[in-house]
C-alpha positions in Angstrom: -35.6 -6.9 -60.7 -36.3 -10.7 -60.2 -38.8 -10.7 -62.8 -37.6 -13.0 -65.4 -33.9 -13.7 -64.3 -34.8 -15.8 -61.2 -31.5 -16.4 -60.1 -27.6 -15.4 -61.5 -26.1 -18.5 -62.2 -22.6 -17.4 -63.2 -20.7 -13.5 -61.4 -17.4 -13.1 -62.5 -15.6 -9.8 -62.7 -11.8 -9.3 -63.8 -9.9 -6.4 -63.3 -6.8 -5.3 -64.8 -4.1 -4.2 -62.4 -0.2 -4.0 -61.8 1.5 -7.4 -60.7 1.5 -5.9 -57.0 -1.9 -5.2 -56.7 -3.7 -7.5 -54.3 -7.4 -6.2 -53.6 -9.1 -7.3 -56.8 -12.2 -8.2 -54.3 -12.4 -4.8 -52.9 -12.6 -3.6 -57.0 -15.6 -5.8 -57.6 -17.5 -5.4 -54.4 -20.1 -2.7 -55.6 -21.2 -5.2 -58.4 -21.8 -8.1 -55.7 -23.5 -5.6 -53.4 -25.9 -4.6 -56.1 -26.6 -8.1 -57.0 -27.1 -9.3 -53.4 -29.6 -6.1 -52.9 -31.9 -6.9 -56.0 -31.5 -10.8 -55.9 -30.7 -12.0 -52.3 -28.5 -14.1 -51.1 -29.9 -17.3 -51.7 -30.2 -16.4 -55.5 -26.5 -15.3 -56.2 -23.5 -17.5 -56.4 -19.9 -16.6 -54.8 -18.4 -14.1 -57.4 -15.1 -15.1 -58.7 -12.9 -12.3 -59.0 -9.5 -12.1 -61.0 -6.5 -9.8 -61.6 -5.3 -9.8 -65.1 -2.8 -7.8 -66.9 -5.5 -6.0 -69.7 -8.7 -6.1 -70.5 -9.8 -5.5 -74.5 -10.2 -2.0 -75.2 -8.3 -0.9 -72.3 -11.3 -1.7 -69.8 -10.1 -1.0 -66.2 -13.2 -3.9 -65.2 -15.0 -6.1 -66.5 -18.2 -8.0 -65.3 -19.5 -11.0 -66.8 -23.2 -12.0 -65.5 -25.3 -15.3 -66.5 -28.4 -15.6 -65.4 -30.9 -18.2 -65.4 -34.2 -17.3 -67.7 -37.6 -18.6 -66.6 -39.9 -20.1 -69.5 -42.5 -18.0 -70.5 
């Protein structure tokens, strides 16, 4: 998947949840695994990972990836 995305530069998710809620990590941790798996370690940064009230369009998560494009 490396191809021509050599490394993730940016891994953010945010999840909306109740006020109480305090696993957000727990929420995002399939997305980090998947990244870690197809990019290595070395290649992706710590995610950051935020509880919020609501999402647009009443998204339960959302994930937002940059990644860093190689020159052709």
């Amino acid at each position: 998947m490396c191809g021509i995305f050599p490394s993730l530069r940016r891994d953010a998710a945010r999840t909306a949840v109740l006020s109480d809620f305090r696993e957000q990590s727990k929420a995002a941790d399939g997305a980090s695994e998947l990244l870690l798996s197809n990019f290595g370690e070395a290649r992706v940064p710590p995610p950051i990972v935020l509880g919020v009230a609501s999402l647009p369009l009443a998204m339960p998560v959302e994930f937002e990836l940059v990644f860093e494009i190689e020159p052709s």
